[in-house]
BALO-330808 format. One line per 2 residues: their letters; for each residue y, z, x of N, C-alpha, C. Coordinates in nm, 3 decimals, decimal comma, padded with zeros to 5 digits. Atoms other than C-alpha are relative to their C-alpha. Layout:
N
a = Y:Z:X:Y:Z:X:Y:Z:X ~ ...
***
This chain:
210
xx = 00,031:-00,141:00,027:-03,281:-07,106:07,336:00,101:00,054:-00,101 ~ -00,115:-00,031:00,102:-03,149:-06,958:07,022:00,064:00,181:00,085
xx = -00,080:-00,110:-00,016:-02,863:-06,678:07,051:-00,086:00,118:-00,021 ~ 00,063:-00,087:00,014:-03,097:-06,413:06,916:-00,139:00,032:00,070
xx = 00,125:00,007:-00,100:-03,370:-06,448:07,185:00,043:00,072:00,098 ~ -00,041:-00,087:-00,115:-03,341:-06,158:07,407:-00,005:-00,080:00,146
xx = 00,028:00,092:-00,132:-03,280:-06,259:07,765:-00,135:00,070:00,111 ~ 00,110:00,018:-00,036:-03,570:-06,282:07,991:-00,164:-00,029:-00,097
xx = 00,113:00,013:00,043:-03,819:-06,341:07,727:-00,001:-00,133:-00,040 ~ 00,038:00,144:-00,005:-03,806:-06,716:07,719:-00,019:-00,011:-00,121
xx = -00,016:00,033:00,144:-03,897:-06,857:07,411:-00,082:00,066:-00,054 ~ 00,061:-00,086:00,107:-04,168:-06,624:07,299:00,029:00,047:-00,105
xx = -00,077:-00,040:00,089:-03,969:-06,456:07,102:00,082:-00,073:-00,111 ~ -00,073:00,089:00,118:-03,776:-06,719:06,977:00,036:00,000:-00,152
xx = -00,020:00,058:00,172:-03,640:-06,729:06,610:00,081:-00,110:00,031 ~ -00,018:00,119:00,010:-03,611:-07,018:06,489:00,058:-00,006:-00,160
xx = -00,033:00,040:00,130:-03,433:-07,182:06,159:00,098:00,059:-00,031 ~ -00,099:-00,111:00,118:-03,205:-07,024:05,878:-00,034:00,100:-00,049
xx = 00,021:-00,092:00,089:-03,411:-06,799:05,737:-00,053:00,174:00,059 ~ 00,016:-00,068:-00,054:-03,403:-06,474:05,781:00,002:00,143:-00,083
xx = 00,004:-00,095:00,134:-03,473:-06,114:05,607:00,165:00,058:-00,072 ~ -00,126:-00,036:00,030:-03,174:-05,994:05,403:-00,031:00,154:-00,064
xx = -00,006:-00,196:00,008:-03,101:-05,581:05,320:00,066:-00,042:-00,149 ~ -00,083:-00,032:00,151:-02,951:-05,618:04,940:-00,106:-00,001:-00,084
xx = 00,077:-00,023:00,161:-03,113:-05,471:04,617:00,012:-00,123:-00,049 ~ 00,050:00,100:00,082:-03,240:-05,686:04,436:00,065:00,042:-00,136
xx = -00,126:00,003:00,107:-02,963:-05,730:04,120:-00,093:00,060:-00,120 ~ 00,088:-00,032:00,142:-03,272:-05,678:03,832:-00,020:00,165:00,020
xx = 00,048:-00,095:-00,010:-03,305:-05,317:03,949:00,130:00,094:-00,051 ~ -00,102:-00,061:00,061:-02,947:-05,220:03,885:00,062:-00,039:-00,145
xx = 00,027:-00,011:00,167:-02,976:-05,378:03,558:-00,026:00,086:-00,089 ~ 00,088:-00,142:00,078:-03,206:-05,126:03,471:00,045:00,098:-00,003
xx = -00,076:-00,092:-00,001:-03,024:-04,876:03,592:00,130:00,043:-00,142 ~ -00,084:-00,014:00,111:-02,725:-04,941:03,375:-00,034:-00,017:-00,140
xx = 00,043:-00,052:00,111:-02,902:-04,961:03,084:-00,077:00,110:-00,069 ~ 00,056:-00,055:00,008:-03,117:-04,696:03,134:00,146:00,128:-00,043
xx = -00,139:-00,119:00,063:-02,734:-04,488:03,119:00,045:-00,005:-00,121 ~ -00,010:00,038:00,087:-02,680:-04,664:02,856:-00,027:00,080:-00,113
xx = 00,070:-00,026:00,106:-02,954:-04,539:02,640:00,032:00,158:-00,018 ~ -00,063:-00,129:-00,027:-02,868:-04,178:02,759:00,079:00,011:-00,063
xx = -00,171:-00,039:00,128:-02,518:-04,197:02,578:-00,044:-00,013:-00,119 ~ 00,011:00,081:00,142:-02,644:-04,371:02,286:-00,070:00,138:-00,064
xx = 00,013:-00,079:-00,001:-02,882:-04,117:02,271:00,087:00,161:-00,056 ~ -00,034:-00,106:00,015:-02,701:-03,828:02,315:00,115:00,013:-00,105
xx = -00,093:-00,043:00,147:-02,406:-03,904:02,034:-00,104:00,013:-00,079 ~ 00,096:00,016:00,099:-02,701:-03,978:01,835:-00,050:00,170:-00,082
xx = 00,063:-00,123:00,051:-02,811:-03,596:01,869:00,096:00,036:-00,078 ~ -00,104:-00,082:00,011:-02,464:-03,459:01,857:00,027:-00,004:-00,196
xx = -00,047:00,033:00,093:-02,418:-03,620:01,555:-00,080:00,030:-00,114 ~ 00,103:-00,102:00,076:-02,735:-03,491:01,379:00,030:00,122:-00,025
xx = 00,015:-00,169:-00,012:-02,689:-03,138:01,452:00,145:00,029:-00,090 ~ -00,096:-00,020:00,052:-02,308:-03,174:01,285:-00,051:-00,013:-00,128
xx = 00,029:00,003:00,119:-02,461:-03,305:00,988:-00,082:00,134:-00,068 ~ 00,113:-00,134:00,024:-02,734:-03,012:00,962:00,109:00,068:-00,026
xx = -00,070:-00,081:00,021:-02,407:-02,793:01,023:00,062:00,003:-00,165 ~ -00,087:00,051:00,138:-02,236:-02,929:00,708:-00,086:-00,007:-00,095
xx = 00,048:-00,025:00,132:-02,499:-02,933:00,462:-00,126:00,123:-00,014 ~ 00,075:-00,116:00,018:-02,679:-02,613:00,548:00,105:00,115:00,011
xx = -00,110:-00,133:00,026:-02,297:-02,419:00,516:-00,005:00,052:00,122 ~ 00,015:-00,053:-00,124:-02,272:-02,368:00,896:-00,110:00,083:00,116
xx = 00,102:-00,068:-00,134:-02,454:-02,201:01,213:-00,093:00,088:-00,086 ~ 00,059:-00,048:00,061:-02,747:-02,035:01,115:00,017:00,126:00,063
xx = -00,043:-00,094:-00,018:-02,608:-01,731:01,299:00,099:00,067:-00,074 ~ -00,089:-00,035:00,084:-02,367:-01,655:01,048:-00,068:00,005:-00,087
xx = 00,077:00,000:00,131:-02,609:-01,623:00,791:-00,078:00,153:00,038 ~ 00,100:-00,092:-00,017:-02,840:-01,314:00,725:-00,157:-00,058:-00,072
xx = 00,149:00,042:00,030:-03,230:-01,299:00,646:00,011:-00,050:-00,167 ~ -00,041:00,019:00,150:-03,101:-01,323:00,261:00,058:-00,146:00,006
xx = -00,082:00,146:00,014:-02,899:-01,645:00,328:00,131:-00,004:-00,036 ~ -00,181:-00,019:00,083:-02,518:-01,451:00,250:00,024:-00,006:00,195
xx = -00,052:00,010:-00,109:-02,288:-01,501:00,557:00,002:00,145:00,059 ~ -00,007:-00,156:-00,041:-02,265:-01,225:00,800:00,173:00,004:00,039
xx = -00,135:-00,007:-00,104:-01,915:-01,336:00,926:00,115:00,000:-00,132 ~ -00,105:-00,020:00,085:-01,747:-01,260:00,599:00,063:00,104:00,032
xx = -00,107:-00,116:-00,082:-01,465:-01,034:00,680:00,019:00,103:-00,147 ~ 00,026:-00,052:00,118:-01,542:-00,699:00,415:00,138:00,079:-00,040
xx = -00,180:-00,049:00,024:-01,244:-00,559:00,225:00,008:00,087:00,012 ~ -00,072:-00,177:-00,074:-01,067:-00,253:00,372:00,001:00,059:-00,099
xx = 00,052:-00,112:00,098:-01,187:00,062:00,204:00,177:00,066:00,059 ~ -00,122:-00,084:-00,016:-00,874:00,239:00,100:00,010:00,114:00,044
xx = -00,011:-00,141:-00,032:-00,748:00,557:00,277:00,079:00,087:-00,037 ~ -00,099:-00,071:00,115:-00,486:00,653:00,021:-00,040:-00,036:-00,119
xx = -00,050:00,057:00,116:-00,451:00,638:-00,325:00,087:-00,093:-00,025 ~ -00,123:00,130:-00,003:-00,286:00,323:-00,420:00,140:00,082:-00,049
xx = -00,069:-00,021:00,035:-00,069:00,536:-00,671:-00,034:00,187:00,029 ~ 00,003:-00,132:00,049:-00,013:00,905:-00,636:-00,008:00,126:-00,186
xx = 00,013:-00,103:00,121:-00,091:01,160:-00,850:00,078:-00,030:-00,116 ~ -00,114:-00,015:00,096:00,173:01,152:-01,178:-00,022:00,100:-00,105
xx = -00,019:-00,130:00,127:00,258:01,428:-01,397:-00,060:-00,066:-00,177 ~ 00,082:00,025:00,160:00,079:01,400:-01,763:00,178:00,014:-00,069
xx = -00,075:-00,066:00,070:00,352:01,408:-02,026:00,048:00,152:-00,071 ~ 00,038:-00,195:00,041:00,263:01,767:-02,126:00,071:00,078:00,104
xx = -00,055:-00,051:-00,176:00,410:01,821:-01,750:00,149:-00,019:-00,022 ~ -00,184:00,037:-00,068:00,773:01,652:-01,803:00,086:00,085:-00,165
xx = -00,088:-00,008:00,097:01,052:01,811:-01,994:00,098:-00,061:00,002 ~ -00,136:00,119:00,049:01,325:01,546:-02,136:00,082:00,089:-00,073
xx = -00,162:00,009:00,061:01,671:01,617:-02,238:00,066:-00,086:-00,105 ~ -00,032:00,146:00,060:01,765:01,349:-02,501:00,150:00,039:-00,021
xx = -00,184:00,009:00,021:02,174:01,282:-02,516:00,033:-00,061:-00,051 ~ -00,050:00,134:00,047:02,305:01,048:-02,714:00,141:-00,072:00,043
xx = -00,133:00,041:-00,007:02,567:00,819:-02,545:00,068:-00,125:-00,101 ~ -00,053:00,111:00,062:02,655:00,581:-02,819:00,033:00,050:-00,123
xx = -00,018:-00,069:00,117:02,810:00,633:-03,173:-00,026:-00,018:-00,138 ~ 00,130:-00,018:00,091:02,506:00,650:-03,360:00,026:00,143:-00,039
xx = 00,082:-00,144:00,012:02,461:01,008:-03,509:-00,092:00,000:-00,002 ~ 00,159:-00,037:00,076:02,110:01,178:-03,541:-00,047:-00,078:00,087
xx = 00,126:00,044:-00,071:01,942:00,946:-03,265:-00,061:00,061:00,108 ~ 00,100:-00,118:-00,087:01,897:01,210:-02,999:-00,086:00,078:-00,047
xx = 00,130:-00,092:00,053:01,734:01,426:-03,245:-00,134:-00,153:-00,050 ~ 00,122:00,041:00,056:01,492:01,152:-03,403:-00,062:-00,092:00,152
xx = 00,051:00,076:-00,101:01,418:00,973:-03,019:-00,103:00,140:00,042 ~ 00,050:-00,153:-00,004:01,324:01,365:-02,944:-00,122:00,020:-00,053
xx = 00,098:-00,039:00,063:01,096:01,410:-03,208:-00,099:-00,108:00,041 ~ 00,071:00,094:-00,005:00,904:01,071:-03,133:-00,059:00,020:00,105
xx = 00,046:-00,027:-00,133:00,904:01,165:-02,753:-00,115:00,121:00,005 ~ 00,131:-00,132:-00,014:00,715:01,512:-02,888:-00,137:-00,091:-00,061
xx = 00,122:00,078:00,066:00,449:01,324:-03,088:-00,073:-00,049:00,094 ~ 00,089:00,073:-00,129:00,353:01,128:-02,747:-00,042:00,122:00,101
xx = 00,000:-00,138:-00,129:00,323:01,443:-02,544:00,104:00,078:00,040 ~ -00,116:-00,060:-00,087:00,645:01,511:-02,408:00,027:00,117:-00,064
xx = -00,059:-00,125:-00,004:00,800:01,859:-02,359:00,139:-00,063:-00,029 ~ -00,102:00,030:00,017:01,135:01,854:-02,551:00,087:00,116:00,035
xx = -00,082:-00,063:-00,042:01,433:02,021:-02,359:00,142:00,016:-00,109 ~ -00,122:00,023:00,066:01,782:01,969:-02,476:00,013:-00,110:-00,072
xx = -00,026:00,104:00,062:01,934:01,768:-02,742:00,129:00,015:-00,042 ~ -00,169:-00,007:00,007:02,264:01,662:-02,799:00,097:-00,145:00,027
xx = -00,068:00,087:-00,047:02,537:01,428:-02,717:00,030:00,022:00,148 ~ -00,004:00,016:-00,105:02,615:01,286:-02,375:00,099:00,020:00,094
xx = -00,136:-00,075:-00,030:02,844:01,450:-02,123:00,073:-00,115:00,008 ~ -00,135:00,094:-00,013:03,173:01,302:-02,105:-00,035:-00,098:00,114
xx = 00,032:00,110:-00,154:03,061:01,141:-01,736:-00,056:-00,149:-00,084 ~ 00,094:00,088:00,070:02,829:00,915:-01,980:00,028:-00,044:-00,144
xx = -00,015:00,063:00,134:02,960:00,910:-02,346:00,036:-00,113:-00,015 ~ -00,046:00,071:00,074:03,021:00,588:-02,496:00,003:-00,119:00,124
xx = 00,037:00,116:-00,093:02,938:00,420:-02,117:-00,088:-00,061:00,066 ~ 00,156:00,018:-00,057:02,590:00,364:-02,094:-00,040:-00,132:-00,079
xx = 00,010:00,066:00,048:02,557:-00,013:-02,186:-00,147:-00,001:-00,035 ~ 00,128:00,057:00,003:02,181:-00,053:-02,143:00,012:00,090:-00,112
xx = 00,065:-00,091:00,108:01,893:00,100:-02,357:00,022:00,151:00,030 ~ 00,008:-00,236:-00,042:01,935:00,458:-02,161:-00,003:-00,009:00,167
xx = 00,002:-00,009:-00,163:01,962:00,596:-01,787:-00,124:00,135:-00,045 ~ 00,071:-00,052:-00,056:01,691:00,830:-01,674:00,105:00,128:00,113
xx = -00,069:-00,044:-00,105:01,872:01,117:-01,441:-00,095:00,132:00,004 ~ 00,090:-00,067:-00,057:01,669:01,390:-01,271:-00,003:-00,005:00,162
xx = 00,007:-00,080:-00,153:01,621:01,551:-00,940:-00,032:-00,130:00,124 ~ 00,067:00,105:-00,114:01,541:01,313:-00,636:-00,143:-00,021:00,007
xx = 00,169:00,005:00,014:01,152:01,419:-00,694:-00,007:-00,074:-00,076 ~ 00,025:00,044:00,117:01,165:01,261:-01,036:-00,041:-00,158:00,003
xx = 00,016:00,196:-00,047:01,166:00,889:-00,864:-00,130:-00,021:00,003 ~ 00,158:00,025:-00,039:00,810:00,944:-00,771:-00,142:00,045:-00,111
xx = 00,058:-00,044:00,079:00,701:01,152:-01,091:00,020:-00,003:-00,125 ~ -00,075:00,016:00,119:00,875:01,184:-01,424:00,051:-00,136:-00,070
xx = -00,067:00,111:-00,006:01,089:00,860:-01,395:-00,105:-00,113:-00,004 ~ 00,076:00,119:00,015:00,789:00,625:-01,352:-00,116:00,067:-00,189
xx = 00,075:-00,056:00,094:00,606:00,847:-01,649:00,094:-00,015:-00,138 ~ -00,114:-00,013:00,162:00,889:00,866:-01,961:00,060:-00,169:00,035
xx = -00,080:00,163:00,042:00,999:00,487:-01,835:-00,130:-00,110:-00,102 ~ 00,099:00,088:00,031:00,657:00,350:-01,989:00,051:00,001:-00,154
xx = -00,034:00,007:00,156:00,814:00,472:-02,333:00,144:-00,064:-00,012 ~ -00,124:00,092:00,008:01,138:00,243:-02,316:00,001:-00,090:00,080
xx = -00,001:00,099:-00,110:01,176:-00,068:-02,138:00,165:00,014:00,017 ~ -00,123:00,031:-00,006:01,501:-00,171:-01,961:00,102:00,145:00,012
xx = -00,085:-00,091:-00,027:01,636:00,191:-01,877:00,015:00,010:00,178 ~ -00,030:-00,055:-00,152:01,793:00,289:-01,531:-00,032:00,107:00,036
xx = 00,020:-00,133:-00,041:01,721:00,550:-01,312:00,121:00,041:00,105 ~ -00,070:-00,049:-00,126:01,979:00,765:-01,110:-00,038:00,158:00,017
xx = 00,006:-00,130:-00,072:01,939:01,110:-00,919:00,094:00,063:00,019 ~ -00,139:-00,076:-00,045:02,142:01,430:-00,913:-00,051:00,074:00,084
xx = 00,083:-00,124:-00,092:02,098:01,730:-00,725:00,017:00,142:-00,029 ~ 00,068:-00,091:00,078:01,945:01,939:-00,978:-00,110:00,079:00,063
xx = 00,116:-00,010:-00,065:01,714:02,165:-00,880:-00,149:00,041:-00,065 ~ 00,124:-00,011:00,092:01,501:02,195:-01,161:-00,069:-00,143:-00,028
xx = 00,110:00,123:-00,007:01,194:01,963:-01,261:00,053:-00,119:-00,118 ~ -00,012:00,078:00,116:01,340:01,835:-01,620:00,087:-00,114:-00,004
xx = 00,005:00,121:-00,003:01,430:01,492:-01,689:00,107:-00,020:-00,121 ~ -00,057:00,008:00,139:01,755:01,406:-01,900:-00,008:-00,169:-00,017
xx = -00,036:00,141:00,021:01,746:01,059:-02,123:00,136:-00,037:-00,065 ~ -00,148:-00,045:00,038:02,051:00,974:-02,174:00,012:-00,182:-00,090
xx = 00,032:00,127:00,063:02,043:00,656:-02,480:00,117:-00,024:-00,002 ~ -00,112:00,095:-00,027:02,254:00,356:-02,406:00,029:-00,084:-00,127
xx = -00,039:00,039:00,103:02,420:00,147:-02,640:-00,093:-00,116:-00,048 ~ 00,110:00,108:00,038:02,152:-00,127:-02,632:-00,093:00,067:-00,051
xx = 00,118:-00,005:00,110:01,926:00,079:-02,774:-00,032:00,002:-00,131 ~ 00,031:00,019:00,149:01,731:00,046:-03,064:-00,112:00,100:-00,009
xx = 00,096:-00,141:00,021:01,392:00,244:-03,060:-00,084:00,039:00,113 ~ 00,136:-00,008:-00,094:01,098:00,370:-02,825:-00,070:-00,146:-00,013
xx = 00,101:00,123:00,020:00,873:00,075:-02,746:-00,108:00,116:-00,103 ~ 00,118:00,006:00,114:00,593:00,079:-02,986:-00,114:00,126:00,080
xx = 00,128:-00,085:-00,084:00,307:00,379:-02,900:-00,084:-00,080:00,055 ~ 00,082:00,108:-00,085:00,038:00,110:-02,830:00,044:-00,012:00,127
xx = -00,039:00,061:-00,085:00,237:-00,046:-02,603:00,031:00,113:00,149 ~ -00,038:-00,023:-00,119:00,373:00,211:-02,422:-00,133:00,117:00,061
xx = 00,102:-00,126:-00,074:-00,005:00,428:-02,372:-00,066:-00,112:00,072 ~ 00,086:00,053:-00,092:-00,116:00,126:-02,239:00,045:-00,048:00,158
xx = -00,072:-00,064:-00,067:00,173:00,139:-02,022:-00,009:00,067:00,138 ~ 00,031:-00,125:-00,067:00,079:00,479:-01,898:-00,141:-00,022:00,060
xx = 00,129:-00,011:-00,035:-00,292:00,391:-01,880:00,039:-00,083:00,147 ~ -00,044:00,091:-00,115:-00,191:00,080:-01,607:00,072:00,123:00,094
xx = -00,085:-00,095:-00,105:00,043:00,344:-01,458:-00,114:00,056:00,092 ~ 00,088:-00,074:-00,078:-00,238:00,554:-01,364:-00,119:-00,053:00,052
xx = 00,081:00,007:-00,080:-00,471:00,332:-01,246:-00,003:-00,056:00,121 ~ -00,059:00,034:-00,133:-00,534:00,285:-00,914:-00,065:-00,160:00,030
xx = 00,010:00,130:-00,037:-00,504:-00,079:-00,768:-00,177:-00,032:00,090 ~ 00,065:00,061:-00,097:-00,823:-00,231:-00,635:-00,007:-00,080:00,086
xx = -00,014:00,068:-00,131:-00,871:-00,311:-00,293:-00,018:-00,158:00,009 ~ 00,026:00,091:00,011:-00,862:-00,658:-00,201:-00,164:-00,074:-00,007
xx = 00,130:00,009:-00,027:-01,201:-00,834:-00,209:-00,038:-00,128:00,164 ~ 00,061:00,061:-00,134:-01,338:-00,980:00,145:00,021:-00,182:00,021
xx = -00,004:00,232:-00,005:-01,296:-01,378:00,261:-00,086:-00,011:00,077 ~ 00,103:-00,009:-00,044:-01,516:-01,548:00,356:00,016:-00,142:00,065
***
């Protein structure tokens, strides 16, 4: 009587032999399986990798685009809320002083007359106080009120290059030039209305990135 023959049932029951059912998957089914994951990955770079290309030669997401085909995600350039440059006095506005600190005769009067021809209001003319005679290396200083930094001083420097500016505490509007020993003449009219024109215009805003 084999071991697996319940007791009391005699041999009816009986198994007999080696063979007997076995519980394991069958190996060809998890084959399938793993290739079936397989194809899934393969697959799915496959898309990924499409849809990057589309990105790249249609210039990104088609959400960033408008019905026209211009980006919407360009960033637009900040509308100014000042004037870049303030206001500046016209020449007709500034009165100059001309001094002569160097020992030239006659160039305060003929820098004077040149400065009227361009517009300017001519004040005083003369030689340069003692504070300044004979020690003003450059082309000229600029001296005028503390306002003058923001008005005058950027307006009468377009007609000389290479002059300084300092501030007293004057309390009138006029503007003395006080010519240094480097000088020689006014820049050229051309030069210096175009100068003035640049002076007064105002900077445009940056333009947008994109």
């Amino acid at each position: 009587m084999s071991m697996l023959t319940p007791p009391g049932m005699g041999g009816k029951y009986r198994i007999t032999g080696d063979k007997y059912p076995r519980m394991r998957r069958p190996r060809h089914r998890r084959r399938i399986v793993l290739a079936a994951t397989a194809a899934v990955v393969v697959l799915g770079a496959a898309g990924w990798g499409t849809v990057q290309l589309v990105g790249v030669f249609s210039g990104g997401d088609e959400d960033t685009k408008t019905t026209a085909g211009h980006r919407t995600d360009c960033k637009p350039a900040p509308k100014p809320t000042t004037p870049a440059v303030a206001a500046l006095p016209r020449p007709a506005q500034i009165t100059v002083n001309v001094y002569n600190a160097t020992p030239r005769s006659g160039l305060a009067k003929s820098t004077a007359d040149e400065l009227k021809k361009r517009g300017f209001l001519i004040g005083k003319i003369g030689n340069a106080p003692a504070a300044y005679d004979k020690k003003v290396v450059g082309a000229g200083v600029l001296l005028g009120a503390p306002g003058a930094a923001k008005g005058a001083f950027p307006v009468l420097g377009t007609q000389l290059k290479g002059v300084t500016t300092k501030t007293d505490t004057r309390a009138t509007a006029d503007v003395d030039l006080i010519i240094g020993t480097a000088f020689k003449n006014l820049d050229p009219k051309t030069t210096a209305d175009a100068a003035l024109v640049a002076l007064n215009k105002p900077k445009a805003p940056p333009a947008g990135k994109c």
